[in-house]
N, CA and C atoms as an extended XYZ file, in Angstrom:
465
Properties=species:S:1:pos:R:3:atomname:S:1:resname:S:1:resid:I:1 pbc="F F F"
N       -15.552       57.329       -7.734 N   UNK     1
C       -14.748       57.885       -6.668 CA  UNK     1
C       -15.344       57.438       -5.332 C   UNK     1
N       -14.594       56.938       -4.475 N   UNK     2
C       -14.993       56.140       -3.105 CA  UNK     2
C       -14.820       57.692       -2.574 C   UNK     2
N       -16.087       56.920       -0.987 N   UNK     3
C       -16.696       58.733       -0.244 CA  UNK     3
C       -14.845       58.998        1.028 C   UNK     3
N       -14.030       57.782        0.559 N   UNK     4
C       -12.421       58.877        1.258 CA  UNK     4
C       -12.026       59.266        0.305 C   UNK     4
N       -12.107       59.266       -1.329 N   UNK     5
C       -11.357       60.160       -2.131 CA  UNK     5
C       -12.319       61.404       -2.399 C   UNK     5
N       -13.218       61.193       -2.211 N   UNK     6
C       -14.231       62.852       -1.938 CA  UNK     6
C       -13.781       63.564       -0.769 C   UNK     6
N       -13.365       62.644        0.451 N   UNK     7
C       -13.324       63.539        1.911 CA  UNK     7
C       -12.099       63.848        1.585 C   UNK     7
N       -10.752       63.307        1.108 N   UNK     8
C        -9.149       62.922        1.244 CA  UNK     8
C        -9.133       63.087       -0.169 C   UNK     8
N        -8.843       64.214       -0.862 N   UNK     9
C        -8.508       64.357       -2.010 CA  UNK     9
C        -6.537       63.951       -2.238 C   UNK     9
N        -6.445       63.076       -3.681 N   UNK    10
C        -5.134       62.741       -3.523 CA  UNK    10
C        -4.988       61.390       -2.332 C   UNK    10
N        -5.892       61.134       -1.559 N   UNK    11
C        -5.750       59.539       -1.395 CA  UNK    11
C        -5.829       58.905       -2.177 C   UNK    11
N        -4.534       57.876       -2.488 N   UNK    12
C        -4.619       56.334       -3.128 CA  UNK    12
C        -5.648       55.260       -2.269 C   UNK    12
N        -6.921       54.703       -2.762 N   UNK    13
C        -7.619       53.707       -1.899 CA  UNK    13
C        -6.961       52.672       -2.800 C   UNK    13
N        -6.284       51.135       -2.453 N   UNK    14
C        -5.791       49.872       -2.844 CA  UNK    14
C        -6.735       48.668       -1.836 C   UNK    14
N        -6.787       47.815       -3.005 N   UNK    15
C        -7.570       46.824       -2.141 CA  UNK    15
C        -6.291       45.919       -2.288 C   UNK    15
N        -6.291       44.601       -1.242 N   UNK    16
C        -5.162       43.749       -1.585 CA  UNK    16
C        -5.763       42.765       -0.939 C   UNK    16
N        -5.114       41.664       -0.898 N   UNK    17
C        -5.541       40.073       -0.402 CA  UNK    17
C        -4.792       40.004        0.850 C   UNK    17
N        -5.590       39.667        1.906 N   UNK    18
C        -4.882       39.871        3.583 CA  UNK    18
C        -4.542       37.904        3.071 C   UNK    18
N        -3.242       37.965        3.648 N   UNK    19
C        -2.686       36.684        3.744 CA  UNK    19
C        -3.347       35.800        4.534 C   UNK    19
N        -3.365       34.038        3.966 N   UNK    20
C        -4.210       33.255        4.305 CA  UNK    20
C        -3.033       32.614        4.830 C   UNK    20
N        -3.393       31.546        5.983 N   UNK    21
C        -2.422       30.486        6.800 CA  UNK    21
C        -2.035       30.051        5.411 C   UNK    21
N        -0.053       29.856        5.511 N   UNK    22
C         0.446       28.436        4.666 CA  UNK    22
C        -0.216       27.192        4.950 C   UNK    22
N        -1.080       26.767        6.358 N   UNK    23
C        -1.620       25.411        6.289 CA  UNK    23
C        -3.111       25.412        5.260 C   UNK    23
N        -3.813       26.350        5.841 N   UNK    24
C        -5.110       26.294        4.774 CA  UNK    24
C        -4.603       27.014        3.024 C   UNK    24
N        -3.326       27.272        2.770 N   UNK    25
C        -2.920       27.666        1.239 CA  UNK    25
C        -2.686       25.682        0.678 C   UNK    25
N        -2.264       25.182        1.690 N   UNK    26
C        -1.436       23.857        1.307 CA  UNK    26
C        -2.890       22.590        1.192 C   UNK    26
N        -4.039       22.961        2.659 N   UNK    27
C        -4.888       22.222        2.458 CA  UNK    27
C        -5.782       22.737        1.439 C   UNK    27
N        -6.019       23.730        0.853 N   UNK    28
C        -6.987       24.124       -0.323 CA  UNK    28
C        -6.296       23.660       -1.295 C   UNK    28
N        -4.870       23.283       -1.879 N   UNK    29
C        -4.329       22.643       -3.080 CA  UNK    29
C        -4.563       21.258       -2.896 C   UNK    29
N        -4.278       20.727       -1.794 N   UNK    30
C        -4.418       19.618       -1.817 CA  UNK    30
C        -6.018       18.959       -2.143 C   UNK    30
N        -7.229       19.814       -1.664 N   UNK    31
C        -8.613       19.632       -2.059 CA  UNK    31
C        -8.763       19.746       -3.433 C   UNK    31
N        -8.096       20.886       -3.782 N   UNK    32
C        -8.799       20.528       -5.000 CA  UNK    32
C        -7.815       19.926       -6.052 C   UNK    32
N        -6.823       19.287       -5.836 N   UNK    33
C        -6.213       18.051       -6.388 CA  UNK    33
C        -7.106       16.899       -6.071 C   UNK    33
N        -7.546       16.604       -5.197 N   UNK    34
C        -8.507       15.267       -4.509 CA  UNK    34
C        -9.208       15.440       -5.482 C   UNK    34
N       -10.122       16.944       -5.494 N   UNK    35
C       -11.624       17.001       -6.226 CA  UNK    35
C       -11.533       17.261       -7.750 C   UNK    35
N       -10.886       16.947       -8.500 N   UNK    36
C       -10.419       17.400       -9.950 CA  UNK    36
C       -10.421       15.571      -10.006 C   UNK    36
N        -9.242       14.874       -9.510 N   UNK    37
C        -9.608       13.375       -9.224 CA  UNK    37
C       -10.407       12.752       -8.975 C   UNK    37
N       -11.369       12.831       -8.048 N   UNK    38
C       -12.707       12.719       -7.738 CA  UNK    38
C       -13.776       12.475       -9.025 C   UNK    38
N       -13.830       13.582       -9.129 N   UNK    39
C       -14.224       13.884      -10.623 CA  UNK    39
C       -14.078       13.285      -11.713 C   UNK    39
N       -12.781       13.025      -11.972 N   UNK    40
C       -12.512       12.695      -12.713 CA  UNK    40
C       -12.709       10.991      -12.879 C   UNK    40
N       -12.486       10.313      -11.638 N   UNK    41
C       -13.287        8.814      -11.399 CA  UNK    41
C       -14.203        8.520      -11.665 C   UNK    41
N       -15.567        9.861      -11.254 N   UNK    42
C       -17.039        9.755      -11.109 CA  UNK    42
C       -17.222       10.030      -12.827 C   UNK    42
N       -16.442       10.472      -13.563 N   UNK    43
C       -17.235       11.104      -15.045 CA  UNK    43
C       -16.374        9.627      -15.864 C   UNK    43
N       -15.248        9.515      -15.522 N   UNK    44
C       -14.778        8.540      -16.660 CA  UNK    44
C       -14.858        6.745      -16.005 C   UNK    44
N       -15.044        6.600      -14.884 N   UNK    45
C       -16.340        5.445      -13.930 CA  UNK    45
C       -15.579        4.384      -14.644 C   UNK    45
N       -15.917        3.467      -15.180 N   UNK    46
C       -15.343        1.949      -15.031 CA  UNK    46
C       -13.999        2.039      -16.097 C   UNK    46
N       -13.625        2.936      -16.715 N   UNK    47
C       -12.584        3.437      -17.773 CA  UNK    47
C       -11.336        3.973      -16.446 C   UNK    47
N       -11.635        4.629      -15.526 N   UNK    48
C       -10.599        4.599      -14.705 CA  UNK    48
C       -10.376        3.799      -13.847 C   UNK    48
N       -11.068        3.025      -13.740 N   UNK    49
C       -10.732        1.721      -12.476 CA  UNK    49
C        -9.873        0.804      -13.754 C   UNK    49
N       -10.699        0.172      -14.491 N   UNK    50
C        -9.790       -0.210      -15.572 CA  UNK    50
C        -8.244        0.224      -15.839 C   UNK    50
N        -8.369        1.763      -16.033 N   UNK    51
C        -6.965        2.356      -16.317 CA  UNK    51
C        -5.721        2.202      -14.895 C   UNK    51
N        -6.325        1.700      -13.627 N   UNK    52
C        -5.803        1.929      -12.547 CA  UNK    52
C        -5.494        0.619      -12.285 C   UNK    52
N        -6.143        0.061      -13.495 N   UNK    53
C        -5.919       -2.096      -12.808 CA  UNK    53
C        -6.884       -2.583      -11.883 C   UNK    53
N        -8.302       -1.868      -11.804 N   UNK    54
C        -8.722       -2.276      -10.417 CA  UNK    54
C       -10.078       -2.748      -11.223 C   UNK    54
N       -10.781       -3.763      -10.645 N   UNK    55
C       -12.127       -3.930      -11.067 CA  UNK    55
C       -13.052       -2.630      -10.481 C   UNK    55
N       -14.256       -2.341      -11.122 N   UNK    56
C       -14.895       -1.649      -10.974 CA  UNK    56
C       -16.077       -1.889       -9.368 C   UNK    56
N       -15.485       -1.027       -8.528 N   UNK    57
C       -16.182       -1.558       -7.171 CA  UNK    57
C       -17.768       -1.863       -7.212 C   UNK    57
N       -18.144       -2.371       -6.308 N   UNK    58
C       -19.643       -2.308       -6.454 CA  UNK    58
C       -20.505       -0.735       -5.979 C   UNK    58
N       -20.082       -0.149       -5.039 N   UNK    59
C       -20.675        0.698       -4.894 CA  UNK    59
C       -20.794        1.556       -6.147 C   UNK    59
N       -19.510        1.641       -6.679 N   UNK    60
C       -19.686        2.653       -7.536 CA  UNK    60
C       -20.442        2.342       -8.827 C   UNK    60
N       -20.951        1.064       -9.089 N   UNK    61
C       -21.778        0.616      -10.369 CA  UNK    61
C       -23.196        0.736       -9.670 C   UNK    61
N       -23.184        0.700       -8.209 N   UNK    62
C       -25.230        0.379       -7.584 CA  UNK    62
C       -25.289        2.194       -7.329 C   UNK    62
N       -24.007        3.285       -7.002 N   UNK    63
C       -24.688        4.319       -6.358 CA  UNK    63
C       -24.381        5.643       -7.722 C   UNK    63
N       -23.025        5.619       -8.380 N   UNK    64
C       -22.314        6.669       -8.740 CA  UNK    64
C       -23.128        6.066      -10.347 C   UNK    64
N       -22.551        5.331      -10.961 N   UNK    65
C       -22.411        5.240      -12.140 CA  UNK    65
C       -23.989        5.565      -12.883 C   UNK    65
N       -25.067        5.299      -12.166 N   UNK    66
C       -26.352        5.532      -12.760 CA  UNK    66
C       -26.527        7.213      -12.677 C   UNK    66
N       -26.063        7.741      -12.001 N   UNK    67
C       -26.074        9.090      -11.432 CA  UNK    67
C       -24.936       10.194      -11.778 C   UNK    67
N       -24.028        9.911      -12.872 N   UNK    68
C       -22.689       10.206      -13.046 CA  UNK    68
C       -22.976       11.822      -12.762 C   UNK    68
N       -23.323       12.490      -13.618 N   UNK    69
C       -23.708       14.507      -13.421 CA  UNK    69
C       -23.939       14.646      -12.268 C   UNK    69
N       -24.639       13.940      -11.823 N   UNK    70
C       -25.529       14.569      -10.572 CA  UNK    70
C       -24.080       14.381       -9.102 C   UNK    70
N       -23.776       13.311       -9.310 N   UNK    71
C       -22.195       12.923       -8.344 CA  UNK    71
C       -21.199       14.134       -8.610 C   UNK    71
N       -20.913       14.303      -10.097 N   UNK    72
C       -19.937       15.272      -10.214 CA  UNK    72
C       -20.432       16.474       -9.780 C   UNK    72
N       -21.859       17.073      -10.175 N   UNK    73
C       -21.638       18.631       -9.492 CA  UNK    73
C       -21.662       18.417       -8.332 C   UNK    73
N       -22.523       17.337       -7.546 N   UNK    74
C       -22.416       17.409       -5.902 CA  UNK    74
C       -20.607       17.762       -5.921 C   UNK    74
N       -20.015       16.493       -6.141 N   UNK    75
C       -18.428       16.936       -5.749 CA  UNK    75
C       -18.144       18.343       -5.924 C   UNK    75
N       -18.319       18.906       -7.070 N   UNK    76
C       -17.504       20.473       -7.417 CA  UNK    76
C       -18.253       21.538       -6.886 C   UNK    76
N       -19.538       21.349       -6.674 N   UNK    77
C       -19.849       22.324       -5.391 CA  UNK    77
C       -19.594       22.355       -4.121 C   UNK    77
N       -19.392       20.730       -3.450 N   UNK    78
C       -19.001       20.718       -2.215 CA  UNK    78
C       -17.979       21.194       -1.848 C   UNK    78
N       -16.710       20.546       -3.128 N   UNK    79
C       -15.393       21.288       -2.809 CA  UNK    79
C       -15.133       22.067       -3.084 C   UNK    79
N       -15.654       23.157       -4.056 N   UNK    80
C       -15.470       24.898       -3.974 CA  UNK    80
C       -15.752       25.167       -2.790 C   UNK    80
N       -17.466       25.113       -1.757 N   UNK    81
C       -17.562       25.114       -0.469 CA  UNK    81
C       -16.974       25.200        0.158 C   UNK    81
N       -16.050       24.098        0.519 N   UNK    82
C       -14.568       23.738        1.299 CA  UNK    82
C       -13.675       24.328        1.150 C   UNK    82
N       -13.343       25.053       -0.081 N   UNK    83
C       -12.323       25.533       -0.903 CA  UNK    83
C       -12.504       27.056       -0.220 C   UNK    83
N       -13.460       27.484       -0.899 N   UNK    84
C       -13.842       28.514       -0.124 CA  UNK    84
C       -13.483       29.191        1.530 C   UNK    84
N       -14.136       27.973        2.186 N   UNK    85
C       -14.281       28.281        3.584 CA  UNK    85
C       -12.788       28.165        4.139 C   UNK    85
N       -11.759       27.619        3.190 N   UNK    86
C       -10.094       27.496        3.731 CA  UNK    86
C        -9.712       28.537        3.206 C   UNK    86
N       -10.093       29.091        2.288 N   UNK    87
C        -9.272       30.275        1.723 CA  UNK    87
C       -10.305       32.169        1.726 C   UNK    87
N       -11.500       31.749        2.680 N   UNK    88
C       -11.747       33.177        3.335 CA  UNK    88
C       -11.036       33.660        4.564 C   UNK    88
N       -10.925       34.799        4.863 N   UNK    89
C        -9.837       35.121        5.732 CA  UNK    89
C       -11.080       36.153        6.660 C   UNK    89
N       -11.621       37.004        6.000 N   UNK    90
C       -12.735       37.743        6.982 CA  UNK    90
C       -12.241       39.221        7.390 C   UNK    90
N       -11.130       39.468        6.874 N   UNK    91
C        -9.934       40.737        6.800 CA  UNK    91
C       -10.281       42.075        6.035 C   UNK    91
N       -11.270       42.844        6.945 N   UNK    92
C       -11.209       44.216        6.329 CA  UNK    92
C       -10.364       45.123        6.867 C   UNK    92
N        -9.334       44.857        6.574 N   UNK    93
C        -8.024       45.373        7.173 CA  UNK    93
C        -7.518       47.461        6.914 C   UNK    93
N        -7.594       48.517        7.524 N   UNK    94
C        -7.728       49.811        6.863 CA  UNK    94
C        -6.319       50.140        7.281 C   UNK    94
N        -5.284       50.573        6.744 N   UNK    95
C        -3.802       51.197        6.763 CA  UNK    95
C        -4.316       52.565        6.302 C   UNK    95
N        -3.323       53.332        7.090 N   UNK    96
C        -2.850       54.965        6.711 CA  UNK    96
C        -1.972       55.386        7.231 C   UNK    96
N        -0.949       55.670        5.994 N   UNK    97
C         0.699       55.632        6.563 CA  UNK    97
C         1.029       54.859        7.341 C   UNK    97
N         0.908       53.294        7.014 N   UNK    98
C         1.820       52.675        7.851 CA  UNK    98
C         1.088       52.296        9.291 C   UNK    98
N        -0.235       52.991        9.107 N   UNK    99
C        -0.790       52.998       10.893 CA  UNK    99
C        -2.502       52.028       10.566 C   UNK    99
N        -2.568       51.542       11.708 N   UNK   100
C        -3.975       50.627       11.366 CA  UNK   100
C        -4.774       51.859       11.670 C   UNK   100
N        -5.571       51.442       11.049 N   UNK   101
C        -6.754       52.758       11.201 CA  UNK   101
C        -7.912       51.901       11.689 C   UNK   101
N        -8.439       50.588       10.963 N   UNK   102
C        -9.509       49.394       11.322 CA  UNK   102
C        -9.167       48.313       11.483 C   UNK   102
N        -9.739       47.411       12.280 N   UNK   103
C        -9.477       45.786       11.113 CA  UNK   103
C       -10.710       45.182       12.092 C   UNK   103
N       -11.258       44.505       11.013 N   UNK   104
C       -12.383       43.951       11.143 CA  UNK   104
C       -12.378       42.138       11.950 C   UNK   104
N       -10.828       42.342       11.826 N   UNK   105
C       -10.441       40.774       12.399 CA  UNK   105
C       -10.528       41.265       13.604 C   UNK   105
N       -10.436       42.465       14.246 N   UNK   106
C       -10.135       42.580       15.646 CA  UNK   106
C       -11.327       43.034       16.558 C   UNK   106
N       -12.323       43.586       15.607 N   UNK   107
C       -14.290       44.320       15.879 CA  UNK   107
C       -14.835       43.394       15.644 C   UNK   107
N       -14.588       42.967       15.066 N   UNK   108
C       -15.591       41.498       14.194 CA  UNK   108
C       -17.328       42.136       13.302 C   UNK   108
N       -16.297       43.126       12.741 N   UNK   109
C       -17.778       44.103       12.175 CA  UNK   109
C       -16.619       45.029       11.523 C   UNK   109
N       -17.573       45.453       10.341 N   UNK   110
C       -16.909       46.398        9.263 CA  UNK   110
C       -17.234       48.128        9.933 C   UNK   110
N       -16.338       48.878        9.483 N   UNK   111
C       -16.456       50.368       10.649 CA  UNK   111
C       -17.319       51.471        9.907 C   UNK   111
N       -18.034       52.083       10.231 N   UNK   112
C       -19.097       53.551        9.787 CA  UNK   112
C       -18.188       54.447        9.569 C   UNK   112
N       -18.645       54.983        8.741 N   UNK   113
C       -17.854       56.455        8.410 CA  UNK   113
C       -17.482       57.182        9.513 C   UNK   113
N       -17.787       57.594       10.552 N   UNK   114
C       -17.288       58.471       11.527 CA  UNK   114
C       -16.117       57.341       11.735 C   UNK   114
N       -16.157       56.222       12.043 N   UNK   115
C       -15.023       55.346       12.627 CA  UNK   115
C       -13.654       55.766       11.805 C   UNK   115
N       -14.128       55.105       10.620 N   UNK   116
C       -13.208       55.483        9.491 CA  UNK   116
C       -12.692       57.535        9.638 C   UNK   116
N       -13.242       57.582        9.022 N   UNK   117
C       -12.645       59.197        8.999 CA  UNK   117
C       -11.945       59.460       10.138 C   UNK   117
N       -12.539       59.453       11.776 N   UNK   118
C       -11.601       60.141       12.999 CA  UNK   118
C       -10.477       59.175       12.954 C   UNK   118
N       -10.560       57.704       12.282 N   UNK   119
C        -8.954       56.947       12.043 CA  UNK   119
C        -8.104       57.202       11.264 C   UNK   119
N        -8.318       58.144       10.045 N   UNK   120
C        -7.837       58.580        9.046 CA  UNK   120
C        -7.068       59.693        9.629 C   UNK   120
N        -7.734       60.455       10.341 N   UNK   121
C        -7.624       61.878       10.664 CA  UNK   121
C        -6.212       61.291       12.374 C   UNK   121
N        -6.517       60.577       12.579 N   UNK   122
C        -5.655       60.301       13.360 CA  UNK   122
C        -4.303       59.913       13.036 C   UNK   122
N        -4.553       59.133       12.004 N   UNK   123
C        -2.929       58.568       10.913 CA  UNK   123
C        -2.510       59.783       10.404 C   UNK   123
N        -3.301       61.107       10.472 N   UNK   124
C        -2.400       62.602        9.750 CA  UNK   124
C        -3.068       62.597        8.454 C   UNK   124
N        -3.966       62.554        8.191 N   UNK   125
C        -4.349       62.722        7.207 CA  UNK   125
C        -5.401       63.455        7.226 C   UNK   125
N        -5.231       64.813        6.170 N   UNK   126
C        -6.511       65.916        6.496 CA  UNK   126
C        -7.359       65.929        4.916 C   UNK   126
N        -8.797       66.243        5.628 N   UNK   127
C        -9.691       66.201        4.729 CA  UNK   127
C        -9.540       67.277        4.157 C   UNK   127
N       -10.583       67.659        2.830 N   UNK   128
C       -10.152       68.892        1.963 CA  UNK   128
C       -10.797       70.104        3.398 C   UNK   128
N       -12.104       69.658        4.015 N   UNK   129
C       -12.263       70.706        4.865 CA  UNK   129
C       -11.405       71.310        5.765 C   UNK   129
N       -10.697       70.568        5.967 N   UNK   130
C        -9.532       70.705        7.452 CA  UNK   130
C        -8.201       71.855        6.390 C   UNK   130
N        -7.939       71.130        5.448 N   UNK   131
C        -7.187       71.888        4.174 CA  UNK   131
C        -7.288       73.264        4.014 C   UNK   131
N        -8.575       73.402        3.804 N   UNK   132
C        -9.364       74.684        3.263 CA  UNK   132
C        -9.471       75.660        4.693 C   UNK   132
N        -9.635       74.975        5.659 N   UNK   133
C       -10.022       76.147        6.881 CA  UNK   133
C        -8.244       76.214        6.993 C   UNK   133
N        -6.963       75.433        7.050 N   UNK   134
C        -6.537       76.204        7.109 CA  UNK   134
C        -5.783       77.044        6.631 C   UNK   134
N        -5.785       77.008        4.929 N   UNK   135
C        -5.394       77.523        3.885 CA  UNK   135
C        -6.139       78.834        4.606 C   UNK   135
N        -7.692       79.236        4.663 N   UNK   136
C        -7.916       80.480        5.063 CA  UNK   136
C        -7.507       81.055        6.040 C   UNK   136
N        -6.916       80.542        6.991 N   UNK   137
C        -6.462       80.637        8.447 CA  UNK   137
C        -4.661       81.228        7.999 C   UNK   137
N        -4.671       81.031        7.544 N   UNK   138
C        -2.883       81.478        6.994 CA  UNK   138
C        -3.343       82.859        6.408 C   UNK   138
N        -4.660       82.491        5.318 N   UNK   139
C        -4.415       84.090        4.508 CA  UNK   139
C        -4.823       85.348        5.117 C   UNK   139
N        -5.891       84.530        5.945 N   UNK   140
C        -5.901       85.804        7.249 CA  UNK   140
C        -5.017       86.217        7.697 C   UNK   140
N        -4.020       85.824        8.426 N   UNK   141
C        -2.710       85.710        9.096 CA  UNK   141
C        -2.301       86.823        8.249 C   UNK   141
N        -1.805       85.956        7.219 N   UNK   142
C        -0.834       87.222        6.109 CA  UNK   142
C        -1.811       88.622        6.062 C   UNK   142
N        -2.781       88.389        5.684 N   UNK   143
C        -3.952       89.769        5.253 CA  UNK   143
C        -3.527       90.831        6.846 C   UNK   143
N        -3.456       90.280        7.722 N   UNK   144
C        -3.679       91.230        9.113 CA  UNK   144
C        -2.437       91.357        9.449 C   UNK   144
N        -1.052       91.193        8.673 N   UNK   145
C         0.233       91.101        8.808 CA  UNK   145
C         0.027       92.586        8.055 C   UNK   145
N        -0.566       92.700        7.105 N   UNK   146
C        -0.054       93.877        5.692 CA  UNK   146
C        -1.290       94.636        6.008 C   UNK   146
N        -1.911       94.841        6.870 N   UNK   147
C        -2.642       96.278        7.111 CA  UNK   147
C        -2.387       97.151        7.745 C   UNK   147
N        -2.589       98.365        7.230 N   UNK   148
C        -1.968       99.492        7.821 CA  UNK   148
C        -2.583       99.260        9.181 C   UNK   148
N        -1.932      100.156       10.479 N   UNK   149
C        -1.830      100.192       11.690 CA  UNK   149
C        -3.231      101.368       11.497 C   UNK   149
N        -4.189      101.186       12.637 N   UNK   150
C        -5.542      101.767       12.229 CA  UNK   150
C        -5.101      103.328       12.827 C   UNK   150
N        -5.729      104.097       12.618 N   UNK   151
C        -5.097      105.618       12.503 CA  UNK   151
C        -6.768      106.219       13.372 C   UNK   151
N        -6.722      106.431       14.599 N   UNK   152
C        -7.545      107.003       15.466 CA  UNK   152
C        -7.818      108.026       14.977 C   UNK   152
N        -7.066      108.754       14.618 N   UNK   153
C        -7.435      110.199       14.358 CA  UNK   153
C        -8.289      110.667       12.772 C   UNK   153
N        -8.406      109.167       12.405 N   UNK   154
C        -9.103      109.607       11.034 CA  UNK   154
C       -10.104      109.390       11.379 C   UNK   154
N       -10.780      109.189       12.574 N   UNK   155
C       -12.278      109.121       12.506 CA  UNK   155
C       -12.831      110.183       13.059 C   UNK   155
């Protein structure tokens, strides 16, 4: 149980994916189409130049081909890297009812509990304490509605 479904009993907490630019959705497919290819040159080496009609370049017989593993993970770590860095967004984005409560795109820093809670409490949303004082605050009400009228003379 997260510390707003302890404070906010009956809050739904949802995590979701804050939308990334269509240009960095289009350039991260396109990378790792390159780097799957890439790859795939550096591991299958004079079999795909062959398959492509091409003689086998020189660089790639003096630098890649003695080194084949070591070329490929460089590639698939670099371009996860890349991959990565196009498709983080940096979005700790906080909704309640419809209302921003945080966003971390706009602080450039994630918010402390007091932040959070007086934003919660601002979107209308009451903690069980706020609940409870005024659940008692009513039964008082009613309780001092239904007592007899105090009688002076009985004392």
């Amino acid at each position: 149980m997260s510390v707003v479904q302890q404070r906010y009993p009956g809050v739904e907490v949802v995590g979701t994916q804050y939308p990334i630019a269509p240009w960095k959705q289009q350039a991260a497919r396109v990378l790792g189409a390159a780097q799957m290819g890439a790859m795939g040159v550096i591991l299958l080496g004079d079999k795909a130049f062959e398959f492509m009609g091409m003689a086998t370049p020189p660089w790639y017989t003096a630098n890649v081909a003695p080194n084949k593993m070591g070329w490929a993970m460089g590639m698939w770590f670099v371009g996860n890297m890349v991959h990565g860095a196009l498709t983080q967004t940096n979005a700790f984005e906080i909704y309640a009812n419809g209302q921003l409560v945080f966003s971390k795109l706009q602080q450039g820093r994630l918010p402390n509990l007091q932040e959070l809670f007086s934003g919660l409490q601002r979107a209308g949303l009451q903690s069980w304490e706020e609940v409870l004082a005024e659940e008692n605050a009513l039964k008082g009400s009613a309780r001092a509605r239904h007592l007899p009228a105090a009688d002076d003379d009985a004392f």
